[in-house]
Structure formats: C-alpha cells, structure tokens
LOVOVEX-35302 format. One line per field, with one value per residue (C-alpha): x, y, z. Coordinates in pm, whole numbers, plus 50000, padded with zeros to 5 digits. Layout:
N
east	(X / ...)
north	(Y / ...)
up	(Z / ...)
REM end
This chain:
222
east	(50000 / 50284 / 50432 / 50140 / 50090 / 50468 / 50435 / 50111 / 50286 / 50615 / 50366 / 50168 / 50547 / 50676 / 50357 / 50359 / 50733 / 50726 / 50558 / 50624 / 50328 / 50428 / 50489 / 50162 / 49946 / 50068 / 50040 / 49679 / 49627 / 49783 / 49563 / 49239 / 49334 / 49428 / 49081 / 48910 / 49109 / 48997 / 48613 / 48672 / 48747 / 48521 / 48221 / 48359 / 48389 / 48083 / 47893 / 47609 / 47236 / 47228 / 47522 / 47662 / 47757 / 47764 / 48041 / 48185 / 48273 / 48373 / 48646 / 48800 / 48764 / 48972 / 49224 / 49305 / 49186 / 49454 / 49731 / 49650 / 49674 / 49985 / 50200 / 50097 / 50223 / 50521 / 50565 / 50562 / 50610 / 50463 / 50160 / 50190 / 50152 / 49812 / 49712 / 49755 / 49546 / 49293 / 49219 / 49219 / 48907 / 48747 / 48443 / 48315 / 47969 / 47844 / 47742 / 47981 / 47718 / 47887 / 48276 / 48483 / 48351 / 48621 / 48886 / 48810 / 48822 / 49167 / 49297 / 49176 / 49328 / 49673 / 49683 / 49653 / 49936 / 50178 / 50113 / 50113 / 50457 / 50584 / 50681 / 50460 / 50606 / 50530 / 50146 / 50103 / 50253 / 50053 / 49729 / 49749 / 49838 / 49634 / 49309 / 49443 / 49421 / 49089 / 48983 / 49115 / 48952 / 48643 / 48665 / 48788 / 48445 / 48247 / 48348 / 48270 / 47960 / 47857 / 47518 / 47469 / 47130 / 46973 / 46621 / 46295 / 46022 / 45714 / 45468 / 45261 / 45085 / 45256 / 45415 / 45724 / 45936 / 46226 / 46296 / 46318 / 46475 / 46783 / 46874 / 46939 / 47303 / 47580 / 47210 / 47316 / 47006 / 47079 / 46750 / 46415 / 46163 / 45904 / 45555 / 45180 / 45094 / 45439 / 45722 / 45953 / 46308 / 46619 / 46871 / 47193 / 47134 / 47417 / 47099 / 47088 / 46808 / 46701 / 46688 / 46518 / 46245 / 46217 / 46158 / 45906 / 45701 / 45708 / 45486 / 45210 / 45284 / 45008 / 45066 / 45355 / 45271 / 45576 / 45904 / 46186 / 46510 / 46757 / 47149 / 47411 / 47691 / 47587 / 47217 / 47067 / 46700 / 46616)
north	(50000 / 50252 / 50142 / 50229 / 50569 / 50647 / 50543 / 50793 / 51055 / 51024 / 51047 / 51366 / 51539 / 51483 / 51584 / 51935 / 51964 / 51908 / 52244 / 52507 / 52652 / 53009 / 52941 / 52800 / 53073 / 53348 / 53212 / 53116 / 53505 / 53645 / 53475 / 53566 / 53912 / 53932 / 53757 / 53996 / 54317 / 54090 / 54080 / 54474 / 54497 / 54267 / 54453 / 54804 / 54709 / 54462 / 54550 / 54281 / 54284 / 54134 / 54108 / 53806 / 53732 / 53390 / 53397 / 53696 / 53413 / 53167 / 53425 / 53391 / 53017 / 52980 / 53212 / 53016 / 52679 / 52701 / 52846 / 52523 / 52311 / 52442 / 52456 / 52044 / 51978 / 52172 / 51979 / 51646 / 51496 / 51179 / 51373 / 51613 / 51355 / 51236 / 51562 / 51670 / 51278 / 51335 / 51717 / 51592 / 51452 / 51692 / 51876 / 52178 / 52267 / 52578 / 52837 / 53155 / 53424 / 53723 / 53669 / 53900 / 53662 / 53402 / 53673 / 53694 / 53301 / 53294 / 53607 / 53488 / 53125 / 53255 / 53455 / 53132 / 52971 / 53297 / 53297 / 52900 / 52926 / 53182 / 53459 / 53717 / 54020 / 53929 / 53840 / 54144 / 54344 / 54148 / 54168 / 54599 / 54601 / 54384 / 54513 / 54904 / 54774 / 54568 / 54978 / 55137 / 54923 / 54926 / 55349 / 55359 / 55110 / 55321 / 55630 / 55498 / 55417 / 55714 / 55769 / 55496 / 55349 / 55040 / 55131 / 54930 / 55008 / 54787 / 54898 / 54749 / 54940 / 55214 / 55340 / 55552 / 55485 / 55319 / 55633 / 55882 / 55651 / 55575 / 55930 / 55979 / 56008 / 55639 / 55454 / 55085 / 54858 / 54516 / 54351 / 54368 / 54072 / 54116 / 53907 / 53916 / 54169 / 54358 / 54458 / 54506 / 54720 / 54726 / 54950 / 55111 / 55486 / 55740 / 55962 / 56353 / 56480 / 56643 / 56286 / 56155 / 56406 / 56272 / 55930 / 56015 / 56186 / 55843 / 55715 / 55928 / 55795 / 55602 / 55223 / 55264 / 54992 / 55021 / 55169 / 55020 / 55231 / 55052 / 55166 / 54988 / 55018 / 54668 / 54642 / 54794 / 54926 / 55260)
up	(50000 / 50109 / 49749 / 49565 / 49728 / 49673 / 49294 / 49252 / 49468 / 49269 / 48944 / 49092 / 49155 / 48809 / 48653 / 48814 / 48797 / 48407 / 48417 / 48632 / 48813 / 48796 / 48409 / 48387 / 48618 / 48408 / 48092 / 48234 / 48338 / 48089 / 47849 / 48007 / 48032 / 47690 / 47567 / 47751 / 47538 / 47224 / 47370 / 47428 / 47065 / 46922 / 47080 / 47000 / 46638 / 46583 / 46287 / 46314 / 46424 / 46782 / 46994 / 47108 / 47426 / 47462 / 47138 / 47348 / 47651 / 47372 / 47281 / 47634 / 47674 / 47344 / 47442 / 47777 / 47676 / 47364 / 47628 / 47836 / 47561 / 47422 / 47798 / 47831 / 47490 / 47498 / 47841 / 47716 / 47341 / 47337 / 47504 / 47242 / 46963 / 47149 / 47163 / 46833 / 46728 / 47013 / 46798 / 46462 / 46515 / 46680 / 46447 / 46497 / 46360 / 46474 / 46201 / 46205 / 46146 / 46077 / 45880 / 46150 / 46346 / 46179 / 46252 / 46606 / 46666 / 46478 / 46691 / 47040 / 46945 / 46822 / 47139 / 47350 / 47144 / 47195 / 47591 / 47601 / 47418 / 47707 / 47465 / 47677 / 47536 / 47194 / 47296 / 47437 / 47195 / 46900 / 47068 / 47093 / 46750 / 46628 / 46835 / 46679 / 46341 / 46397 / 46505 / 46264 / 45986 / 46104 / 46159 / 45800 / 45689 / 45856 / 45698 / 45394 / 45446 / 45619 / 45443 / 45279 / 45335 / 45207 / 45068 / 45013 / 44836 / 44720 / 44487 / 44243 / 43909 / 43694 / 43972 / 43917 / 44245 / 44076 / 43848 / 44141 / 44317 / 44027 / 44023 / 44321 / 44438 / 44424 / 44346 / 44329 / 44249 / 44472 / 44427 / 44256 / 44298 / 44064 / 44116 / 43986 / 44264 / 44366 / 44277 / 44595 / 44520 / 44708 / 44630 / 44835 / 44816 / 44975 / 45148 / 45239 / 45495 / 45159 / 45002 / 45338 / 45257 / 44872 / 44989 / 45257 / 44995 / 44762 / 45018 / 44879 / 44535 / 44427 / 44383 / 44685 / 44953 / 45163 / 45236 / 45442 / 45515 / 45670 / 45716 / 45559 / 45788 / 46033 / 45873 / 46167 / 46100 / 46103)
REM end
C-alpha cells in the first residue's frame, strides 16, 4: 500500500514539475486578460444585428483553453503527439454568422498559442496592435459608408418609384423581385436629409405599399 501511494505521489510530483506553476498561472492570466482586450474589441467594432455574448465568453475560453493546451504539449512529446490525434478529430459545427467573426476566433486562438509558448512580450505586443488595426479598419468602413442606406420600396401598378429613386446620388440597384401583385426594390442609396424628405414623399405615390430604410453600415434598421 505505502508502494502504491509512493508510485502515485512520485507520478503527481513529476507531473507538476514538468511544468512550472508560475509558468503556467501566468500564461493562464495572461491569456484571460488578453481575451478579455479581444472581447473589448470585438464589441467596440461589431457591425452585426444582435450582439453576442455567449460567442463573446467563447472568445475567452479559446484564448486560455489554447494556452493550456499548448503549455501540456510543449511539456511532454509523446503527450503532444496524442494531443495533436485526440484534435484531429474533433468537428466543429456551429454556424459563424457574421465573417469578422472568423477573425476573432483565429485572433483569440493565436493569442493562447503565443502565451502557452511563454513569449509574453510578443502576445502582448501582437494583441494591441492587432486590436488598433481591427479599430482602425472598422473606423475607415464606417466612413465609407457614412450615408449609405439600404432602401425598400414595394409597389405594384405604373408606379414611378424606381425612376426617382435611380437618380438619386451612388444609386446601386441590389435587388428587385418582381411578382403578379408587387414589385419590391432594394437599392443602396448614399441619402441627404434632403433625400430623406424625397423618399418620405414616395409614400404618397400612388401604387407605393411600403418603404423600408435601413442603414448599411451593420444592417441595423432605422
């Protein structure tokens, strides 16, 4: 019995002395401080409907789950082989809704790797820049979209909605679904508060059924 207890206790020391628990608490830390600055950024620059929060947590758990992963195999290679096998099969089949979102999952997993790997410097350093860039993208999108609405309109008879609508200013037509009762137009329209006006008034066109407005920086409705 005293043999047995010495053989799991001798196991239990080389386990933790393979890697050492200051290396591993602030690669832990470092990595959950860092996903949060990559949740900060993700939210600040999130163009989509409805926010996610749940995919906000995710963000974290990948940072530190990858920086766990990556201080065990760098700990141990024969581990590291099962590791890498045990992964491979590993599927992952949840829909990425919005394609930043793809971005984010890469950024908050490379982050894990770079504090796993102990260069904390260089995590630190690539997570700022990256999360200024991410910033200064998405101020740089935005600006060029300032304006720039996406417009509906559905009407049926001879009315003449598309033709005001065309010359307006940067008119882009994106759909137009024609059927036996309707025809419903979408179009991206850079709009003025003078243009606002103009399509207000279209509602008074005969044959106009409804108008939709909706901005085309994110799709949020107006």
């Amino acid at each position: 019995m005293n043999k047995l207890m010495s053989t799991i206790q001798n196991m239990i020391t080389e386990e933790f002395s393979a890697i050492p628990m200051a290396e591993a608490i602030l690669a832990i830390g470092l990595s959950f401080v860092l996903g949060l600055f990559v949740v900060l950024i993700y939210k600040v620059t999130y163009g989509g409907v409805c926010f996610s929060k749940s995919f906000a947590g995710c963000l974290i758990m990948l940072s530190m789950v990858t920086a766990l992963v990556i201080l065990v195999i760098a700990s141990n290679v024969v581990l590291s082989l099962g590791m890498v096998g045990a992964l491979s099969i590993v599927r992952f089949r949840t829909a990425i809704k919005e394609p930043s979102d793809t971005a984010f999952a890469f950024w908050a997993i490379a982050t894990g790797i770079v504090c796993g790997a102990g260069y904390t410097v260089i995590a630190c350093l690539m997570t700022v820049l990256l999360g200024t860039l991410f910033v200064a993208i998405h101020v740089f999108s935005a600006a060029q979209k300032k304006g720039s609405y996406m417009v509906v309109v559905r009407y049926n008879g001879e009315c003449k909605a598309e033709g005001k609508l065309s010359h307006m200013r940067h008119y882009q037509l994106k759909n137009k679904n024609m059927t036996a009762d309707a025809t419903e137009l979408v179009a991206e329209i850079m709009l003025t508060s003078a243009d606002m006006k103009r399509i207000e008034a279209l509602r008074d066109e005969p044959g106009v059924q409804e108008i939709t407005i909706m901005s085309s920086v994110g799709g949020s409705v107006l």
